[in-house]
KOLVEX-115677 format. One record per atom (N, C-alpha, C): z negated, y negated, x negated. Coordinates in steps of 0.02 Angstrom, whole numbers, plus 32768, in hexadecimal, padded with zeros to 4 digits. Example, Ala and Ser with C-alpha at 12.3 -4.5 7.8 and 13.67 -1.06 7.14 Angstrom:
BEGIN
7E7A811C7D6C7E7A80E17D997E7A80A57D6C7E9E80707D7E7E9B80357D547E767FFE7D7B
This chain:
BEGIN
8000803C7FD680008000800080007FC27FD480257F8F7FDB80217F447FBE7FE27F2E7FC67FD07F0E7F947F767EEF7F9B7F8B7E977FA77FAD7E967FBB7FC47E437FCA7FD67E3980147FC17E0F80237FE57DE7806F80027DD28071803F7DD2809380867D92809580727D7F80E2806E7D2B80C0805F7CF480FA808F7CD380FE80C27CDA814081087C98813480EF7C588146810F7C3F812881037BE9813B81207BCB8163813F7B82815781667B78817681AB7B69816E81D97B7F819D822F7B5E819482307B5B814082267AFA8144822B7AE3811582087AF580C481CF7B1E80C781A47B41808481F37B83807481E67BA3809682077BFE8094825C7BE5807F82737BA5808282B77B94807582B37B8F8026826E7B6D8020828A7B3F7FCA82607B807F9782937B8A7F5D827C7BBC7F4282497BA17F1B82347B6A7F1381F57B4E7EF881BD7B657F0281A77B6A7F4B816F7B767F68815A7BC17F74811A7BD87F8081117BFC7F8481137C327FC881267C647FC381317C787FF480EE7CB2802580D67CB67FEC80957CE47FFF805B7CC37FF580227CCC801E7FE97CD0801E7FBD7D007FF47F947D007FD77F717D1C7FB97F247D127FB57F107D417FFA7EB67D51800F7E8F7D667FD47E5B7D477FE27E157D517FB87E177DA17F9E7E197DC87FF87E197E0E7FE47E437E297FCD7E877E0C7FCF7EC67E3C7FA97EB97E387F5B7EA27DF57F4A7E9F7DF17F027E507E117F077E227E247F287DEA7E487EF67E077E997EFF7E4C7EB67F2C7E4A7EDF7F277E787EF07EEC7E997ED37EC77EB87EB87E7B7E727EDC7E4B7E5C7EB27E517E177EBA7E1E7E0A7F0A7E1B7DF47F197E727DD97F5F7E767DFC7F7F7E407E3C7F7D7E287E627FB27E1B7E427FCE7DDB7E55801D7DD87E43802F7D857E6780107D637E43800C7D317E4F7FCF7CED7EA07FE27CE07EB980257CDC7EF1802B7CC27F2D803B7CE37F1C80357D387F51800E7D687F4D7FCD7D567F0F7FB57D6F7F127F777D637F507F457D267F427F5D7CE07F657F457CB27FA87F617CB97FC47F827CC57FFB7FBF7CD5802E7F7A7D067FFF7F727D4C802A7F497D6D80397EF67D5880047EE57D347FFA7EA47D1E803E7EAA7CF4804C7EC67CCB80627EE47C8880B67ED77CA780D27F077CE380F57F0C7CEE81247EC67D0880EA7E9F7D4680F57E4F7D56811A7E267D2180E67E297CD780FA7DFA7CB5813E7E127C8581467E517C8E81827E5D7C7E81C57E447C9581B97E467CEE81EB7E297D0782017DDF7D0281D07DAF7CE681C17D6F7CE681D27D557CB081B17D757C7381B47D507C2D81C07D9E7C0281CA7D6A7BBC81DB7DA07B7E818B7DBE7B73818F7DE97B7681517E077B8181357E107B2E81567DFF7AEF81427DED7AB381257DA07AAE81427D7A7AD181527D1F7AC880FF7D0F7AE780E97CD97AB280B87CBA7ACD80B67C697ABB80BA7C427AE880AF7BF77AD2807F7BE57ABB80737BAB7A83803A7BA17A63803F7B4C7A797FF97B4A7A907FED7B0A7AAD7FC07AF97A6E7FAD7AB87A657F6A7A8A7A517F4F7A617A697F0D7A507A627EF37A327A9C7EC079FC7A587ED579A37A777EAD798D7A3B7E6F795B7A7F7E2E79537A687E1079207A8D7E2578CB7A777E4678C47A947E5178787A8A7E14783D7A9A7DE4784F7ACF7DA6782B7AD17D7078687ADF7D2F78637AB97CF578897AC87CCE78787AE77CA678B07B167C6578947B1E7C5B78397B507C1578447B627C1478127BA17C3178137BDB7C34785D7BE67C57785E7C327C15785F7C5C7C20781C7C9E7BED78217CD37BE378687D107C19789E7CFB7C2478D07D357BE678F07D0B7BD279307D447B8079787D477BAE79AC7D1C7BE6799F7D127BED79FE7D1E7BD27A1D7CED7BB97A657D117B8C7A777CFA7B897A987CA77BD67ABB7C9D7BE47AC87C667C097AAA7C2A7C067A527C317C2A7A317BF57BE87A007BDA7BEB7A0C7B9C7BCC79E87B687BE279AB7B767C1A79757B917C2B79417B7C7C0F79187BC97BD879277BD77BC479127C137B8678EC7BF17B6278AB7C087B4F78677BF07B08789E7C207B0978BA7C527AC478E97C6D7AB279107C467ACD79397C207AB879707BEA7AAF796A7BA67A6579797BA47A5879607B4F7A7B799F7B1A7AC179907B1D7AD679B57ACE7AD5798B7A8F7AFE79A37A647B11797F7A2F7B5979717A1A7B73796C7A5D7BA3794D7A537BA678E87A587BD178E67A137BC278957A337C0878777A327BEE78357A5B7C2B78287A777C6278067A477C8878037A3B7CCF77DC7A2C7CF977AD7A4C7D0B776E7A457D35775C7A4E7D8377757A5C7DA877507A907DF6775C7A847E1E777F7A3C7E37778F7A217E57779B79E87E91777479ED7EA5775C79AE7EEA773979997F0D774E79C77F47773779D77F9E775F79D27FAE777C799C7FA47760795B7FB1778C79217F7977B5790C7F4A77BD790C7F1177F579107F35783279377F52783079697F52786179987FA4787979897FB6783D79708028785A794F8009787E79157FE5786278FD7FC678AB78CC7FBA78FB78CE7F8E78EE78FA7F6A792B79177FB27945792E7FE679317961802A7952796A804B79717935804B794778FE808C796978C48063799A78CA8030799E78B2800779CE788D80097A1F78CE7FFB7A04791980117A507923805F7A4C7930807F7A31792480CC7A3C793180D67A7878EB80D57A5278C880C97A7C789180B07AAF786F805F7AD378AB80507AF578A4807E7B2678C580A77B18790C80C27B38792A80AA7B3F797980A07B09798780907AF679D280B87AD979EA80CC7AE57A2F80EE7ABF7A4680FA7A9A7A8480B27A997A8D809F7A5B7AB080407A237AB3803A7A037AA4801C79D27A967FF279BA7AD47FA079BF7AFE7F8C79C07B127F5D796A7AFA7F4679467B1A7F21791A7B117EDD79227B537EBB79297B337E6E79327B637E4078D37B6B7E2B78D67B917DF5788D7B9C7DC478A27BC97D8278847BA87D4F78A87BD07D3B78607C117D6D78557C407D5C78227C6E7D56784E7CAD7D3878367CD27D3B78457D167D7A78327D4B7D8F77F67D427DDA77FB7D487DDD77A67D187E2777B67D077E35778F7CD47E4C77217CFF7E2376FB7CC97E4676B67D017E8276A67CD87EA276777CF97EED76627CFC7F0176577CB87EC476447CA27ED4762F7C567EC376447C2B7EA3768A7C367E9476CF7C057ED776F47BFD7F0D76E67C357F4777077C2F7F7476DA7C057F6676AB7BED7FA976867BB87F9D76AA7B7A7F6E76B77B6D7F5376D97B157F8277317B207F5E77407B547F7577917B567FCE778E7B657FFC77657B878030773F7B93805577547B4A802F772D7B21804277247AD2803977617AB3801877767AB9801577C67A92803D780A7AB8805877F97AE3806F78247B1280C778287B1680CF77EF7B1F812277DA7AD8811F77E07A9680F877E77A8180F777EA7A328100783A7A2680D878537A5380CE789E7A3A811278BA7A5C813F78AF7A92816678AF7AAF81AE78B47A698193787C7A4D81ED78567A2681B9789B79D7819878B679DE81A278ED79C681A3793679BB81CC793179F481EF796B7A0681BA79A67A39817979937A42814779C27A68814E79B27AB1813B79EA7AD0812779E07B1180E579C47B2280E6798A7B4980A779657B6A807E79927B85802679857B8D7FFB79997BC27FD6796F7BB77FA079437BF67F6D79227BE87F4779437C217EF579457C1A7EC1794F7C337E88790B7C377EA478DD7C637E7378A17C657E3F78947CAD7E5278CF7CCF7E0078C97D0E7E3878CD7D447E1D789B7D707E2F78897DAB7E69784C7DAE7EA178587DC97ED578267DD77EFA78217E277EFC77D47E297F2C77C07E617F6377D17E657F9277D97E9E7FD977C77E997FFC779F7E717FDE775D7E5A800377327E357FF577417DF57FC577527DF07FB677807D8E7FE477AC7D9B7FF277C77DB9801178107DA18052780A7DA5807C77CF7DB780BE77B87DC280BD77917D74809077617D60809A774C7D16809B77707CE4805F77B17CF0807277E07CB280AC78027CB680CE781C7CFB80FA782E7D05813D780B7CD4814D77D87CF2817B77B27CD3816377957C918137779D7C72813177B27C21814977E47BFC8166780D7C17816E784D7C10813F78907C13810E78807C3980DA78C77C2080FB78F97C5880E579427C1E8115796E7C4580E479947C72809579A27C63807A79CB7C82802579B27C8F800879987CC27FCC798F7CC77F9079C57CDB7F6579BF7CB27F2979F37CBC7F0279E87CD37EEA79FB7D237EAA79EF7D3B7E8C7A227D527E4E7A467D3D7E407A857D5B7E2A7A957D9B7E337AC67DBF7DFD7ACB7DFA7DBB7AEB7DD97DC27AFC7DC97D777B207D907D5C7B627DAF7D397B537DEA7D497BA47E107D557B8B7E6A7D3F7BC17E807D277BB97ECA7D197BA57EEF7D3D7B987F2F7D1F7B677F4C7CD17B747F5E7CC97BB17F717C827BAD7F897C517B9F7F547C6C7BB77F1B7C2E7BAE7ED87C227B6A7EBA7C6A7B5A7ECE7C677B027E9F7C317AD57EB37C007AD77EE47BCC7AB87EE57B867ACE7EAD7BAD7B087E9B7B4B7B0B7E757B6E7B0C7E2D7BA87AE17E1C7BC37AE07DCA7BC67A887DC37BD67A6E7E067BF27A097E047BDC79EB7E4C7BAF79B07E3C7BAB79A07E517BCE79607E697BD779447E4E7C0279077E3F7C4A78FF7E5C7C6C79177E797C95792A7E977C9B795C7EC27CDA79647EDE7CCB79937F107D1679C57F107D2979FB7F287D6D7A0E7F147D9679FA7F3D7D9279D87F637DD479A47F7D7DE2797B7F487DB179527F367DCB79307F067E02794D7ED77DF179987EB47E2279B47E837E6379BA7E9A7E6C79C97EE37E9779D57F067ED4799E7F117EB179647F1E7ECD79337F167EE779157EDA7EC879237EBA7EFE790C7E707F0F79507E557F1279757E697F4979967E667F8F79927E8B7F8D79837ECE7FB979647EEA7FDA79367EE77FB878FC7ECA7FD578BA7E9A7FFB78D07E6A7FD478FE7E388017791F7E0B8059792A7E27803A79677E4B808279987E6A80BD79567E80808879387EA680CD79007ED280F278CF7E9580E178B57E5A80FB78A47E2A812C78B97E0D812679027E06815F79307DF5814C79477D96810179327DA180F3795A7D6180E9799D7D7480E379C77D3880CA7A057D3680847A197D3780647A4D7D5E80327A487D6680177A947D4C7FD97A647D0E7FB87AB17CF57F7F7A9D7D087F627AD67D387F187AE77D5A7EF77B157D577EC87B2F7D407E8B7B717D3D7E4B7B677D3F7E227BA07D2A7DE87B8F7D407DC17BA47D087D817BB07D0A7D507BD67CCF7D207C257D057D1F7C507CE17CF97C817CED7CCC7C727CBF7C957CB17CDB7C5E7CC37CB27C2B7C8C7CB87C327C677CE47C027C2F7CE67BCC7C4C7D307BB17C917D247B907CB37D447BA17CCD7D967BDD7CB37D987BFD7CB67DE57C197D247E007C1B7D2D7E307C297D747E3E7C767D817E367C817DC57E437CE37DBE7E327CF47DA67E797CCA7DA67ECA7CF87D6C7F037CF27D3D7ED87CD67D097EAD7CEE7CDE7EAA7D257CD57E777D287CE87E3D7D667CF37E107DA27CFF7E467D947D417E6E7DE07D4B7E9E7DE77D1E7ECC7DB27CE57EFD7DC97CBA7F197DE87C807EE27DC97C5A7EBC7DE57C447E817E2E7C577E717E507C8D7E607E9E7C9E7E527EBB7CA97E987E9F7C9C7ED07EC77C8A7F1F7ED57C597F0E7E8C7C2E7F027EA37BE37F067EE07BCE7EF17EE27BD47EAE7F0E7BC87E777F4B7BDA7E917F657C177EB27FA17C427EB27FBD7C1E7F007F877C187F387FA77BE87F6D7FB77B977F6A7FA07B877F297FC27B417F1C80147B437F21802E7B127F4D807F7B187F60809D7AE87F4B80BD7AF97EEA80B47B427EE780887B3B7EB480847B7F7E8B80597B857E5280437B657E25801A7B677E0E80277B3A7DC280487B567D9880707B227D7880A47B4B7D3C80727B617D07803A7B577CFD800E7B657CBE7FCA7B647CDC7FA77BA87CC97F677BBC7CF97F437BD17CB97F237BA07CA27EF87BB57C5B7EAB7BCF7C7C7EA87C037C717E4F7C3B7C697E3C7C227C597DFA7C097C417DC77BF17C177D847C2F7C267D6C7C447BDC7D347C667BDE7CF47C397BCE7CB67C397C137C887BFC7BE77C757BFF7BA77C7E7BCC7B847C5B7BBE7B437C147BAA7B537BDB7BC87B3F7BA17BAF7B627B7D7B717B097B747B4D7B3F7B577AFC7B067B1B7AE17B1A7AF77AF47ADF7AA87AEE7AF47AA27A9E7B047A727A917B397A6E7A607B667A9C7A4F7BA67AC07A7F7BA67AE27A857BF67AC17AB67C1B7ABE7A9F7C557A987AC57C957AB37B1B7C6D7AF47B3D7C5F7B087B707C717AF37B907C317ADC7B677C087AD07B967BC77A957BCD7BE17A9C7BFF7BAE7A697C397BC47A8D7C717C107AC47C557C177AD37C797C577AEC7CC47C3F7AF37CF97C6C7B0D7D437C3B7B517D3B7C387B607D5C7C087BB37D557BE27BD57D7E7C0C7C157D6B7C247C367DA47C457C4A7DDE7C2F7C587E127C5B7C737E487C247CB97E537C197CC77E4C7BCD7D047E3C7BB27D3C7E537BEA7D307E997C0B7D6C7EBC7C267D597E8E7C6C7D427E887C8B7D497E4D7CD37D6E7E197CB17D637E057C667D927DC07C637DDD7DF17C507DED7E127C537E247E2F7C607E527E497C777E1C7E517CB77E2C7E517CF27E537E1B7D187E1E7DEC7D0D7E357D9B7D297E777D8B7D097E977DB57CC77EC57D8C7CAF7EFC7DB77CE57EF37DE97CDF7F2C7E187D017F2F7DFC7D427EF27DF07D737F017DED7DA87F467DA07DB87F1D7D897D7A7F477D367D7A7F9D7D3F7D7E7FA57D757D4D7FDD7D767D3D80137D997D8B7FCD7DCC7D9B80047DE77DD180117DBD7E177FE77D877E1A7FF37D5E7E60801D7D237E5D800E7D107E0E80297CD67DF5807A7CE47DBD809F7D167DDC80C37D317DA980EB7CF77D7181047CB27D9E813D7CA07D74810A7C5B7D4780B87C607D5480917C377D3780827C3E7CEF80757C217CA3805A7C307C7A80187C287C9080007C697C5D7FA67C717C6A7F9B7C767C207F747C4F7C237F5B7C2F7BEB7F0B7C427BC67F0A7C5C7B967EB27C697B727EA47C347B557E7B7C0F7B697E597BDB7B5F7E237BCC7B467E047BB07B597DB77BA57B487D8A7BF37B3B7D667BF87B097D307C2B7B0F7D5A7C767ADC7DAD7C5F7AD37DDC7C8F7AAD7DAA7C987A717D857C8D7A487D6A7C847A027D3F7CB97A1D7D167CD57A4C7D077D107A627D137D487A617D417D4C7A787D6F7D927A7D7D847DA27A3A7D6E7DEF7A387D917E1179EE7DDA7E0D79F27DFD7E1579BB7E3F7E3279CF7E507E5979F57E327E9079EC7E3F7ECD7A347E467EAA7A647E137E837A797DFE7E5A7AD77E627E447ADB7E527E107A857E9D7DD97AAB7EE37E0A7AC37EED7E377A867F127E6F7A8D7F147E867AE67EDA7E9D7AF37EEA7E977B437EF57E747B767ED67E3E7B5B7EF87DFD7B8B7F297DF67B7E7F6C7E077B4C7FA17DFD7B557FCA7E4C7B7C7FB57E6C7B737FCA7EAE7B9D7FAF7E8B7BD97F7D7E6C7C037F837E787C357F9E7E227C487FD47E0E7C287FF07DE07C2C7FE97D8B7C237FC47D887C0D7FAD7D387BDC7FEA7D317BAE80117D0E7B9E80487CE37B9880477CA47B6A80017C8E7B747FEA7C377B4F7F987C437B3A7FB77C117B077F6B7C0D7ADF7F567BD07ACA7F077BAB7ADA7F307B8D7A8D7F227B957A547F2F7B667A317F377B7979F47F197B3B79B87EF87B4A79797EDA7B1B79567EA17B24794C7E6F7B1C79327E257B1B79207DF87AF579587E097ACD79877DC87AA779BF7DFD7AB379F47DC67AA37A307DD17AA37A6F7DA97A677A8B7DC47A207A947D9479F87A917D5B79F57A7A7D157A117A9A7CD57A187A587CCD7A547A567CF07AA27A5A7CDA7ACB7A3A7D067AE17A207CFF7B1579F97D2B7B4479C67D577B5979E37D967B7C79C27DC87B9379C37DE47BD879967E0E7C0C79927E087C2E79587E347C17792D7E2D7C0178FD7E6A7BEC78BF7E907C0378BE7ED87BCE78B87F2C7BE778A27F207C2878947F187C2378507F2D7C6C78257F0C7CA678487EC57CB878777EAE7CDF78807EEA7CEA78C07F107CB678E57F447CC5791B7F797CF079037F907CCE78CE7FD57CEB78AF7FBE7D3F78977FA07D3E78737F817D7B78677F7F7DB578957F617D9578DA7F627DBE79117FAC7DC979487FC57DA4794580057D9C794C803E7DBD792680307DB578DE805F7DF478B480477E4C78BE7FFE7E3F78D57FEA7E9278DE7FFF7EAD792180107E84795680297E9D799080627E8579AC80A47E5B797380D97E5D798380E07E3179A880C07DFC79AB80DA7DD279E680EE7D7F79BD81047D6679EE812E7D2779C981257CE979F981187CB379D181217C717A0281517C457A15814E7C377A5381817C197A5F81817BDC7A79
């Protein structure tokens, strides 16, 4: 039996091959999960075959262009002005600070260029600086992403027509759970600038974080969410929590590696023509783990030594792992 629901829409959705055509229930995707581990990967495996080069993986980088001093709760980021870490804050970075940081992963072999800001949503005139670094990194030769909070319609039409190619805003998880992770917002809000994106005609990369003590309904409502956005996100980056002493979530139990492997497969099989991305919390996982996240279809990484304030696994330890299992970036 199919573990999926097909929900038609309307006329106008079921015409444009853009949109999505299926629905995808809480329960179809936890009955994904149910599966033995080696259906499970088997079908994941097979999806991303039909989709992508099932060797090819894109290598993203991700640089913080401003740290720290964000007024939002959430519960699992250090760069929150509520949580006593040790992260401290930073200023904006140059335009040339950050054309730097570009050569440098162009050259490592990335090929696309992420800019992070820790605002809650960015004002009119936080966007002329990022404006400038966003053509710059553009006129060399990378693909755009910025992650700056919350945006209007009219932000997301200026970055637009700056050229940015792909905006990142996460849903993080669930709707039902997202109250005991943020307070400070609410998930309409995410919703809504996500929709500001979409209607701009940027590209939209959205995911969430596991392991931030939540059950697998919520991970599998979480990849509904994601998969009934109409349509997908072109880029659905995982994040495993990084736990950072002085955030509410530190001390929480670690997930178990194979549930986060689960989550990647399930991603892949609802979200077929999406990159899924290992993200945050990758510096975790042995090789073996990543090795299976790409069998069960993970596609993107990124790539470089940081992840805004935490670690990353180094170039060479990538390439390394990458020459031992044959795979190549693209």
């Amino acid at each position: 039996m199919d573990t999926h629901s097909t929900v038609h829409r309307t006329q106008d959705t079921q015409s444009s091959p853009s949109k999505n055509a299926t629905i995808w229930s809480v329960e179809a995707v936890e009955a994904l999960f149910a599966l033995s581990f080696n259906d499970l990967l088997w079908r994941a495996q097979s999806v991303h075959r039909e989709h992508f080069d099932p060797n090819g993986v894109q290598l993203s980088t991700l640089l913080s262009v401003k740290t720290g001093g964000c007024p939002e709760d959430c519960g699992y980021c250090p760069q929150s002005i509520r949580h006593p870490t040790a992260v401290a804050n930073q200023a904006i970075l140059s335009t040339e600070e950050v054309l730097s940081a570009a050569r440098a992963a162009k050259a490592s072999g990335a090929s696309r260029f992420c800019m992070g800001a820790a605002w809650r949503s960015p004002k009119d005139r936080d966007l002329d600086a990022v404006i400038d670094m966003i053509e710059g990194v553009r006129a060399l030769g990378l693909e755009t992403c910025a992650t700056l909070g919350m945006l209007k319609p009219s932000q997301a039409e200026r970055l637009k027509q700056a050229g940015l190619d792909y905006y990142n805003h996460n849903l993080d998880t669930s709707r039902e759970f997202y109250g005991d992770i943020i307070h400070t917002r609410d998930y309409q809000d995410r919703l809504d600038t996500l929709q500001a994106v979409r209607q701009s005609g940027m590209h939209v990369c959205c995911g969430g974080i596991v392991g931030m003590g939540e059950n697998r309904t919520v991970r599998a409502s979480l990849l509904a969410e994601l998969a009934n956005l109409d349509p997908a996100p072109e880029s659905v980056p995982i994040n495993l929590l990084v736990q950072v002493e002085g955030t509410p979530l530190h001390g929480t139990e670690p997930l178990d590696p194979f549930e986060f492997v689960r989550t990647i497969a399930c991603a892949r099989i609802i979200m077929p023509s999406s990159r899924v991305r290992l993200s945050a919390g990758r510096e975790t996982l042995s090789d073996e783990m990543q090795a299976l996240c790409f069998l069960a279809g993970a596609n993107s990484i990124f790539y470089g030594e940081k992840l805004l304030t935490t670690g990353n696994p180094d170039v060479e330890r990538d390439r390394r792992l990458f020459d031992r299992l044959g795979l190549h970036a693209e």
